[in-house]
N, C-alpha and C positions, 0 to 999 in steps of 0.2 A: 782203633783209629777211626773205623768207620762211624763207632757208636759214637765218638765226639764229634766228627762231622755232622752227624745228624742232629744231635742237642743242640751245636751251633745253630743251623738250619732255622730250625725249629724254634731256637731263643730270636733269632733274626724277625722271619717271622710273624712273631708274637708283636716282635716291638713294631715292627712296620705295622701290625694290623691296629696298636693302640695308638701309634703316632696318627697314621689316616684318620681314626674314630676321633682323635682331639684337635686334627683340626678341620674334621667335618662339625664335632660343637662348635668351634670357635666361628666358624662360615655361617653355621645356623643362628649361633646368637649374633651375631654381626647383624645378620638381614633381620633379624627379630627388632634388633635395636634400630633400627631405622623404619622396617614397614609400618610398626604400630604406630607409632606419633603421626607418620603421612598420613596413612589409612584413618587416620583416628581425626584430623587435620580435615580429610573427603568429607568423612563423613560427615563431622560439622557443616560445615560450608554447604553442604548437600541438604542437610536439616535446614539451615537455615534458607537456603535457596527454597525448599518444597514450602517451607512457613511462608515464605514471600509469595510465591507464585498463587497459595492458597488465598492469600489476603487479598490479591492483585486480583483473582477471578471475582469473587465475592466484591470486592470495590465493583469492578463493569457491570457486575449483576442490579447491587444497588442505585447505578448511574448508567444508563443503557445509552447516555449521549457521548459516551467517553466514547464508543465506535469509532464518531465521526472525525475524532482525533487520529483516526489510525494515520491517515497521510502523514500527518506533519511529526507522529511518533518516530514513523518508517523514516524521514528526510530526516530526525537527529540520531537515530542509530544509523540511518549511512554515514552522516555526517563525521561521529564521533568515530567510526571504522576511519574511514577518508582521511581523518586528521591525524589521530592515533597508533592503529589499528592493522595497516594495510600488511604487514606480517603476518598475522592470524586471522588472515581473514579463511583460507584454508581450512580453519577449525579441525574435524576430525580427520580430514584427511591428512592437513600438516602434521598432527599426533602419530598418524600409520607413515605416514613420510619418515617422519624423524627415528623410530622404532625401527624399517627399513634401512634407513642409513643415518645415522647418527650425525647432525650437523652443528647447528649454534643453537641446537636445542628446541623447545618450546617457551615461549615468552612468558614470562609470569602476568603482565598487561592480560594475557589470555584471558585471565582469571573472573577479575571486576568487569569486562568486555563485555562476554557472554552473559554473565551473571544479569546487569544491567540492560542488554537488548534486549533476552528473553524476557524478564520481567516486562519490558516495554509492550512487546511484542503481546504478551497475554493481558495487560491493563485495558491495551485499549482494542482487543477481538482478534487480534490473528490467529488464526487456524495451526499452530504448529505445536511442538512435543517439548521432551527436558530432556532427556538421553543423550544430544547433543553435549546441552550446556554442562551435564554430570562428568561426560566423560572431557571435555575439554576441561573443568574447573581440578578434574584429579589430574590430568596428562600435564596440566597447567603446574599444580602442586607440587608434582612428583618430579618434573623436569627443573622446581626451584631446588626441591633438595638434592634433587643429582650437585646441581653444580657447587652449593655450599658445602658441599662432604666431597666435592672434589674426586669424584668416581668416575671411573673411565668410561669406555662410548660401551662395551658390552655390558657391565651393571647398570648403566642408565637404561640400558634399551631392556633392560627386563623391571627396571624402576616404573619406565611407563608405561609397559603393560599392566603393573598392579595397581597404578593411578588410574588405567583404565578398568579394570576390576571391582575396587571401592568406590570407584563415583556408580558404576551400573549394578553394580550389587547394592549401594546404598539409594538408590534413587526409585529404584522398583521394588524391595525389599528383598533381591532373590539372587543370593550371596551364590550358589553353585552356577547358575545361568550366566553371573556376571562377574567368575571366575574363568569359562570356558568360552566366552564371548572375545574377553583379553586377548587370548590364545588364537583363536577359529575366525576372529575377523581382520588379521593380518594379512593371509594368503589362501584360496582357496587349494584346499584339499592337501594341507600343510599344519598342524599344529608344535607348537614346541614346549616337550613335555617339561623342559629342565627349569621353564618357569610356572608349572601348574603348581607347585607346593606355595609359591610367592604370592603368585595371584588367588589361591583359595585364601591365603590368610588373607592378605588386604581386602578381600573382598567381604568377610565374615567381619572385620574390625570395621570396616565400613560402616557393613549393615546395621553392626552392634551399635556403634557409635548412634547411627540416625535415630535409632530405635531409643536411646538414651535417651534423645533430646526430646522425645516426646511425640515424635511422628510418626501416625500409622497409614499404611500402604489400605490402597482399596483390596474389597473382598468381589474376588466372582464366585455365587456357587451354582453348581450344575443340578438342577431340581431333580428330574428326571433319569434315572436308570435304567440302562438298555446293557443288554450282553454286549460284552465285547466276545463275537464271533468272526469268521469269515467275511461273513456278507459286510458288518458294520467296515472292517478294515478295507474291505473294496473301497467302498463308498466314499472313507477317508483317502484312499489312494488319489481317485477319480477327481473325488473334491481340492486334492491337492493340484492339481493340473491348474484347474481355475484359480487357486490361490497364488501360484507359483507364475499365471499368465499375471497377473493385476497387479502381482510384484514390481513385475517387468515393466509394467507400463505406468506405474507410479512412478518409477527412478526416470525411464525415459523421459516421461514427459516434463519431469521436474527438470531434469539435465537440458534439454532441448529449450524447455520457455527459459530459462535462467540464462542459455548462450545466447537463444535470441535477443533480450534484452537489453545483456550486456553489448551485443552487435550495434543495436540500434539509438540506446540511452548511455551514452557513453560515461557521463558525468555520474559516479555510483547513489550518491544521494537521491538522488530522483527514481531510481528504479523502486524501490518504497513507496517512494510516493504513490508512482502508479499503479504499483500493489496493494495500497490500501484503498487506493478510489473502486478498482476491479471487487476488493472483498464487500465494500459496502453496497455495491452494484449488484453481484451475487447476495447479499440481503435480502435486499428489495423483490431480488428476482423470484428468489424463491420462498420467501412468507416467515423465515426462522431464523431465527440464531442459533441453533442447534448445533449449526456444522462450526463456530467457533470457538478458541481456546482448544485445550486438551481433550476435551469428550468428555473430563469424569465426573462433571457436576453439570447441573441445568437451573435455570434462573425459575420455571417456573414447574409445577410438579409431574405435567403432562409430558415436559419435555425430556427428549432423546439424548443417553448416556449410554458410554459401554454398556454400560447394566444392564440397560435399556435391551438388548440383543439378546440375552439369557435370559428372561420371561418369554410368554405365551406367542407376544403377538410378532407377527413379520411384516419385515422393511425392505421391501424387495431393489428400492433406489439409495438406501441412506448412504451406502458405500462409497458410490460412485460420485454423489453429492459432498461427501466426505477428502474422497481421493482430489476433486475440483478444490473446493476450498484453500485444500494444504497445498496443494501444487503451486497456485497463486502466490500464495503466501509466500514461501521459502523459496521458490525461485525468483522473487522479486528482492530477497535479500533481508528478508526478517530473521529472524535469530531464535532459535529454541532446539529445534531434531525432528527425525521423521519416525522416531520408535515409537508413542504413543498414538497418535492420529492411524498409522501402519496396523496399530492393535485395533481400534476403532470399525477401520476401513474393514479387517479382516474379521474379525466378528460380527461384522454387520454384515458381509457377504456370505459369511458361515449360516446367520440367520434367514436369509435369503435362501439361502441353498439346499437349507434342511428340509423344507416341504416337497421338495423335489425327490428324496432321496428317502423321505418317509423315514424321518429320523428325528428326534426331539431339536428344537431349537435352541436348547442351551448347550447339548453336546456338537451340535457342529459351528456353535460361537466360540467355543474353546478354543475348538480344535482351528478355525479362519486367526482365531486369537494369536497365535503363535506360528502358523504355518506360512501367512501370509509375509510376517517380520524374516522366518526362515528363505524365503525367497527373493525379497527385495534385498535383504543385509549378507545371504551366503552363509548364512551360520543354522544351521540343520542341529547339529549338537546343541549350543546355548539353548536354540531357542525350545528344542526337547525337554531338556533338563525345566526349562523357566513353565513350560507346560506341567511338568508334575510337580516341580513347588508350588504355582500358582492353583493347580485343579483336582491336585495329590494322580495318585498312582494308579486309580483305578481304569485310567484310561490312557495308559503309557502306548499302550501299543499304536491306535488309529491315531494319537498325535504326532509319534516319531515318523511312521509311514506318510501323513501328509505332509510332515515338516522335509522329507527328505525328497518326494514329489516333486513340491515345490523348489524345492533347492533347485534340483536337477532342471526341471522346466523354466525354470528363468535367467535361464543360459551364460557365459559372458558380461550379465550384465550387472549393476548391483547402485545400492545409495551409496555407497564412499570410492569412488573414482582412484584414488592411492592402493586401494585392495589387489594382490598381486596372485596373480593363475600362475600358482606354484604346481598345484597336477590339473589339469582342464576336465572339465565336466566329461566331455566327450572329444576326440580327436579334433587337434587343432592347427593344420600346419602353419599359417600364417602366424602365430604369438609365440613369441622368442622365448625363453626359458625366462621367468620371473616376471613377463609384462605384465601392467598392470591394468587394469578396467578401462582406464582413461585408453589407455594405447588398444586395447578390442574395440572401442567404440570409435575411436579414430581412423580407424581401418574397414569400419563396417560404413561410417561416412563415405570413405575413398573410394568403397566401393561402389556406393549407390550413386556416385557422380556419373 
């Protein structure tokens, strides 16, 4: 009697453990069959976006009068926001809002929005990035297919984290960085593991996708080899302080000119306006156009590119001249992201920084490269990871130490204001379980009344 209880058991069992495995395939192919086409859907859109953006630098270059267009560019990208728009005007943050709590979604309008003021924005000289417009054009995508397939609020909210995955792993080319980005730029000191298998594929079909269409990602290489010892990982510690303070005060100052603004210029159109007279004003002021568009090309051979920061010589101001520019810009209400100018800003401070520290200047442009983005955005992992795809492995260690530096040192604060202090950096009584950036900075106001 006992030995047939057990066979029962045991045949029991069995079948529960082949029924679980059939409809854990059925679950896997399900999300198979839907990630790839979106992700594949990013990608495109994301190739064609970097085609555009590439053509759009190159047009300002061959027409250096197009600058003085920027006012009236800025006054029809408010404009067409103001008219259209005033939904998503949010962008990445409405995308971590809606993942947060599941509402009427992300707009699909999101999509042509962004697409079309970035491009504006870089035609005629704005100072700003793409990482924005990637991740709003996949959070955009991924929030239309949510609602066509008619999937509930928890498969959307992991829908749009792999929308946010494929647009930043296809945009930068670095499918692992901008699977863990998905994940890590929700909530500080919080990830959620149940969608890293989602987000790595959408983020690899992304990439593949971009890569299909015929676009390639820039190269940085690090000339110079030095051990990675003790001393170098100090130094990257140290350095990361500095990177992690600049974080700080890129977001700040960006948050702060953008309230004032809007305090002052109430009519949204206009605020462009006066952020493109202010960008051609910083022209003049200071002799270059260096500091506009994305950093990754230059109109003439002498002039300053990321690139530019990994050779020989040092630029002990471009940063800061850099971190001006963009500030301008994207608080006056231009359209692109703060990821790529953040890489700029932070490799040029890495460059700056490495004579000091008796250190080659392309190794501590890397390592500003990704440390400085770890600080302002809260993501220490991603932007780990996007240092050893980007610079390989040989210098894994002084980049995670300064990437996690910097985290740590740029306190409560960060570029997307919906980002929520799920565990606080450091003891925090004042922020409630889940507040978000916007509510520490609110508080940190109140206080200084």
């Amino acid at each position: 009697m006992r030995a047939t209880f057990r066979n029962l058991y045991h045949q029991f069992n069995v079948a529960a453990f082949v029924r679980n495995r059939q409809d854990h395939a059925v679950s896997v192919l399900r999300w198979a069959l839907i990630l790839i086409p979106m992700a594949a859907a990013v990608g495109t859109l994301c190739a064609a976006f970097l085609w555009t953006l590439d053509a759009a630098t190159r047009l300002r270059f061959a027409f250096p009068w197009l600058l003085y267009l920027l006012p009236l560019g800025g006054f029809f990208v408010g404009l067409l926001y103001h008219l259209t728009g005033r939904s998503v005007e949010g962008g990445n943050n409405l995308i971590v809002e809606q993942i947060h709590q599941p509402g009427g979604g992300v707009p699909l309008r999101m999509a042509p929005l962004i697409f079309i003021g970035t491009v504006v924005t870089h035609l005629l000289g704005g100072s700003a990035g793409r990482e924005g417009t990637a991740v709003q054009l996949g959070g955009s995508l991924a929030s239309g297919f949510g609602r066509a397939l008619r999937l509930d609020a928890d498969a959307t909210r992991v829908l749009l984290m792999t929308g946010i995955a494929a647009g930043f792993g296809a945009v930068f080319g670095t499918p692992i960085a901008g699977a863990v980005f998905a994940l890590e730029v929700l909530a500080i000191g919080r990830i959620e593991y149940r969608a890293l298998v989602p987000c790595l594929a959408a983020a690899l079909v992304g990439d593949w996708t971009c890569i299909a269409w015929g676009i390639h990602h820039g190269v940085y290489r690090i000339d110079a080899l030095v051990p990675v010892d003790a001393l170098l990982v100090a130094k990257a510690g140290i350095a990361g302080i500095a990177f992690g303070l600049t974080g700080l005060a890129f977001a700040e100052a960006n948050h702060a000119l953008g309230g004032w603004l809007k305090r002052i210029v109430v009519y949204g159109p206009l605020r462009p306006v006066l952020g493109g007279l202010a960008v051609i004003a910083l022209v003049h002021l200071v002799g270059t156009r260096d500091y506009l568009g994305l950093g990754t090309l230059t109109a003439t051979p002498g002039g300053l590119t990321i690139a530019s920061f990994f050779g020989p010589g040092t630029y002990p101001w471009s940063w800061a001249l850099k971190l001006l520019f963009t500030v301008v810009t994207l608080s006056a209400g231009f359209k692109g992201g703060e990821v790529t100018p953040l890489f700029f800003i932070g490799a040029a401070l890495g460059n700056a920084l490495a004579p000091m520290f008796g250190v080659p200047t392309g190794v501590f442009a890397a390592i500003g490269f990704v440390a400085l983005f770890a600080g302002a955005a809260n993501t220490p992992l991603a932007c780990t990871f996007m240092g050893i795809e980007l610079f390989g492995a040989a210098y894994a260690v002084p980049i995670a130490v300064a990437c996690f530096v910097a985290y740590l040192c740029s306190g409560h604060n960060g570029i997307y204001l919906s980002q929520r202090v799920a565990v606080p950096k450091i003891p925090a009584a004042h922020l409630v379980p889940d507040a978000t950036l916007r509510d520490a900075r609110a508080h940190r106001a109140f206080r200084l009344r």
